[in-house]
N, C-alpha and C positions, 0 to 999 in steps of 0.2 A: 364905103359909107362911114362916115365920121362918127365916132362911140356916141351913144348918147346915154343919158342919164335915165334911172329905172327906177322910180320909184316903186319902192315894195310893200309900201306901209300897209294896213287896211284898219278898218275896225269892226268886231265883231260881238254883235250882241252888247254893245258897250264895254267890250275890251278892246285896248289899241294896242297891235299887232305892229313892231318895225317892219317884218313878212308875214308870209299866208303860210311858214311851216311851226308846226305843236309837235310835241310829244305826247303818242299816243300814251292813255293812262293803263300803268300797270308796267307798262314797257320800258318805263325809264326810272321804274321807282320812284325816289325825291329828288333824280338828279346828280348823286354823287359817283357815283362809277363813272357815268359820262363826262363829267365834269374832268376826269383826267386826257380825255381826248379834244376835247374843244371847251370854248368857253361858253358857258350857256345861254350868256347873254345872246347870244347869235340868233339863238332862235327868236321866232315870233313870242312863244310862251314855253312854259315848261306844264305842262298838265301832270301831275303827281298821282298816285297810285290811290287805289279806291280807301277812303278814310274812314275808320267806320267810327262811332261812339267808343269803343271800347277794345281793349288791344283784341287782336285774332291769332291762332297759330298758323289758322290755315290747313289746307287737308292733310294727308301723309302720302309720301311720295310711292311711288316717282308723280310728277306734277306734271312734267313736258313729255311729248311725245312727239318726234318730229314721223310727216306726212308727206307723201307726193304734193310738193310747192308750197309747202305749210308748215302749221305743226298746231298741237292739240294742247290747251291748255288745262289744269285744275288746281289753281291755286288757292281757293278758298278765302278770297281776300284777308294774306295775312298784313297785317300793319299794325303801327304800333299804338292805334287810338289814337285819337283828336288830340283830345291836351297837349300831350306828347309831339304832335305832327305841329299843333301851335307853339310850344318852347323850343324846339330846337330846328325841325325841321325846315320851317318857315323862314324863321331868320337868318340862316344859312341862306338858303337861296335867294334869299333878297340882299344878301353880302354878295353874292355872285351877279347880281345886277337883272336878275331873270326875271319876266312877265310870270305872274305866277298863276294859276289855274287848279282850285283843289277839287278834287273827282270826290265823289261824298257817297256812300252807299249805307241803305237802314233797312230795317226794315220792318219796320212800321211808319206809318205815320208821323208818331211824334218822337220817331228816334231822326226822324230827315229833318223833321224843326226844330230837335234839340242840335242837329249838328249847323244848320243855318245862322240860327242862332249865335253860338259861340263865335262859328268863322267872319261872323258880319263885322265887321271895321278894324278886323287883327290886320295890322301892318302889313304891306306888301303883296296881301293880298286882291287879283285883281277882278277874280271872279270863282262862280261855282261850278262844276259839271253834275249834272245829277243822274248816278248811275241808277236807273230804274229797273235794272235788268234783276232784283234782287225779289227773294221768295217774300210775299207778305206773311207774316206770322197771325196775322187778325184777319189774315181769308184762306186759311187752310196751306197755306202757303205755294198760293197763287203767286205768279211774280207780276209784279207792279206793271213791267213791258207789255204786258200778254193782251189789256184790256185800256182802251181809251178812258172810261170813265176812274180807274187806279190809276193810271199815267195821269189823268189832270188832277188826281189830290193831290200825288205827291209834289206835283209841280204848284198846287193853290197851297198848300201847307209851306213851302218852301219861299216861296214868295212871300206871305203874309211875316215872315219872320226875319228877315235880311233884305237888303237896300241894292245887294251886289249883283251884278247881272249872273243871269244863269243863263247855264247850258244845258239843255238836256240830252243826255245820249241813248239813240236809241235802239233795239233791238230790232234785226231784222226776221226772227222768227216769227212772224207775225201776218197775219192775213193779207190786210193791206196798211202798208207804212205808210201812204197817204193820209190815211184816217189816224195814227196816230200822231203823227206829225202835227195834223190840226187841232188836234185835242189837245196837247201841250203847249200850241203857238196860241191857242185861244186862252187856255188857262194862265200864261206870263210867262213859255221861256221867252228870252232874251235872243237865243239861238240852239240850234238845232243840230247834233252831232250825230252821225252815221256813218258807218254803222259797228254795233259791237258785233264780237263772235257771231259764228252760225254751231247750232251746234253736231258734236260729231263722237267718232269713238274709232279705238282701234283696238282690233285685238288680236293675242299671242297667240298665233295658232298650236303651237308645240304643249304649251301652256293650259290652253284650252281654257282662256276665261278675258275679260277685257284688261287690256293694259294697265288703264288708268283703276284705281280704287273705287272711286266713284260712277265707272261705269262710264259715262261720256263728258265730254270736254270741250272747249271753247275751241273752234277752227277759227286761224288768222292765216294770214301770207300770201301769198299773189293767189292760190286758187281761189281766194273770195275776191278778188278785184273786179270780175265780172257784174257779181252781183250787188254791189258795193257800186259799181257805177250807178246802174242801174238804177238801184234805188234813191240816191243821191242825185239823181237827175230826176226823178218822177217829186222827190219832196220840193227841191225848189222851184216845181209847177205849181206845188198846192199852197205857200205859205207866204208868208211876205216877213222872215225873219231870215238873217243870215243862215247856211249853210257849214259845215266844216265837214269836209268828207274823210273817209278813212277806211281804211281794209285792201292790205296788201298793195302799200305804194311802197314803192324801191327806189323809183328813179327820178329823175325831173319832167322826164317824159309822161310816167306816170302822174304824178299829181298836175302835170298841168291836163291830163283828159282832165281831172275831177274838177277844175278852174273850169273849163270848157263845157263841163256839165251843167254848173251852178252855183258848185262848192266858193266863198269864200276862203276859206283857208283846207290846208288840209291836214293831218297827223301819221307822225310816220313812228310804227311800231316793231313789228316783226321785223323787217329790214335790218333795227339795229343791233338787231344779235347776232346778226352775219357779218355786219357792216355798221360798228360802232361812229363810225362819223355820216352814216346814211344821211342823218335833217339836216346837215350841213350840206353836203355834198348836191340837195334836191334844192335848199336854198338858191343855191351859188348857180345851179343848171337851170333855175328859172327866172332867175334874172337874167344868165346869157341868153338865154331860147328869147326872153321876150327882145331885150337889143336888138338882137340880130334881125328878128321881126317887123322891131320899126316900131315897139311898143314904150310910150314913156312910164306909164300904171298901168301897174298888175291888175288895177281893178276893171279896167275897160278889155281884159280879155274875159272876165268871169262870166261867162253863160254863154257866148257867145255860138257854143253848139248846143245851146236848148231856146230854141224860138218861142216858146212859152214861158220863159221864165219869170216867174211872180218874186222870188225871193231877191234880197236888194245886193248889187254889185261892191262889197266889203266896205259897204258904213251901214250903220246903227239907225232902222227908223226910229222918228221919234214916237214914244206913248203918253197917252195922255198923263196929265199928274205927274209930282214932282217923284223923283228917285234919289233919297236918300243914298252916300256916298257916292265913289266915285273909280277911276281906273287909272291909276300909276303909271301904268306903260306907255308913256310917253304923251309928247300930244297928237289932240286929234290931227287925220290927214286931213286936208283939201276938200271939197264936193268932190262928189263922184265925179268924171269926166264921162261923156260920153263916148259910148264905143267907137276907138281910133281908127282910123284908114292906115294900115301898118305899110313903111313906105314900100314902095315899089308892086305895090299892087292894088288890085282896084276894091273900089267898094264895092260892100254886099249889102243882103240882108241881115240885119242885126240888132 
């Protein structure tokens, strides 16, 4: 079969993706560590670690706990504050040529519209993620994740203050992700990220009290890939906003189920602490896997194993009214193409 060309482009939520691989937030920090291993521009995006208002230490360790296919997080989102993440951080990475994606977490209210706010038109920036998975301080400290109707303030508060497309990431401890999915797709994300942590705990038996400080901590790494499908394929039944899946992708093989689920794009985390060139490495093996396949766009493989699929194959619907700014990351792709007959085999349903 004669090579063919593969375009990898998408667009998400009104961010344009060269490919469908992020860095999952938290996992790559701002970028600089990795940055000694490949070039960042490579990726689709670089999604940065959760930003809060104001600097954090973060908990006291130990933080990490590695698990059977996993490992246990408690980092307490330490960072260095907004301001700070806009003077330096930012403009570094947009020296390095990287889609940029800032993870945003408050907790309140108007600590998500004061950080919207500031982020709205600073350079190189090309969107928001909005970690909801954070304790509300003004409900007893409920976390925003937990409750549809706290999932669409923070997402109407955040919107009414910034032009930039958001992302919402969601939690999958939660009843049913359907229903929140649609509560934040109704309120104005932009797109829909899935899923964060589950949460978990280990403890020292000799010891005789839990590992972590805190008691329990964020599980990522291939044991939640199940679930993370799962889920990731039930949301884009219910919604009609791009996808990006995530939790315990490793391989190429791997993120393209989450392509096959629904996912537009997907973020690769845990992976890169084994395997610092992991989003590279899933880049490069789904572009080969689709070639080889007989695929020209990435985007006419995305759903293709969920026959319900509501959510749109990696371009941006349009919403009504205009949206203030814009997405740096290149230009837009193409129309969608419809799902291709990948050569040498027959057509299905699809």
């Amino acid at each position: 079969m004669t090579a063919r060309e593969v375009s990898l482009a998408v667009e998400v939520g009104g961010v344009r993706l060269k490919n469908p691989v992020v860095t999952a937030s938290g996992c790559a920090g701002y970028g600089r560590e990795y940055a000694r291993f490949y070039p960042l521009a490579r990726l689709g995006a670089v999604v940065v670690k959760s930003t809060t208002l104001e600097p954090r230490l973060g908990n006291p360790p130990p933080r990490v706990v590695e698990t059977p296919a996993g490992m246990l997080n408690s980092i307490g989102l330490q960072n260095p504050g907004v301001d700070r993440v806009i003077s330096e951080e930012i403009p570094w990475l947009r020296e390095q040529g990287a889609t940029i994606v800032v993870n945003v977490a408050g907790f309140s209210l108007r600590e998500y519209a004061e950080l919207a706010r500031r982020l709205d038109r600073v350079e190189g920036v090309s969107g928001l993620e909005l970690n909801i998975s954070c304790p509300n301080v003004e409900r007893q400290g409920t976390s925003f994740c937990t409750r549809p109707d706290t999932a669409r303030d923070v997402v109407r508060v955040a919107r009414e203050a910034t032009g930039l497309p958001l992302w919402v990431k969601l939690s999958p401890n939660v009843a049913d992700i359907g229903e929140m999915a649609q509560a934040v797709a109704e309120a104005g994300a932009d797109a829909i990220s899935l899923i964060n942590t589950l949460v978990g705990m280990a403890i020292d038996v000799d010891a005789r009290r839990p590992v972590l400080p805190r008691g329990t901590g964020g599980l990522s790494g291939p044991a939640i890939r199940p679930v993370a499908l799962a889920m990731v394929y039930r949301v884009a039944q219910v919604v009609e906003v791009p996808v990006v899946g995530m939790g315990g992708i490793a391989t190429a093989r791997d993120a393209l189920a989450f392509l096959l689920a629904g996912a537009s794009a997907v973020a690769v985390g845990t992976a890169s602490f084994s395997n610092p060139v992991a989003a590279v490495d899933i880049v490069e093996g789904i572009e080969s896997y689709l070639r080889e396949q007989g695929f020209s766009d990435v985007r006419a493989f995305v759903g293709l194993a969920n026959p319900d699929l509501r959510a749109p194959r990696g371009v941006t619907p349009a919403r009504a009214g205009p949206r203030p700014g814009g997405s740096p990351g290149g230009p837009a792709p193409p129309a969608c193409p419809a799902a291709e007959t990948p050569l040498g085999q027959e057509e299905g349903p699809g």
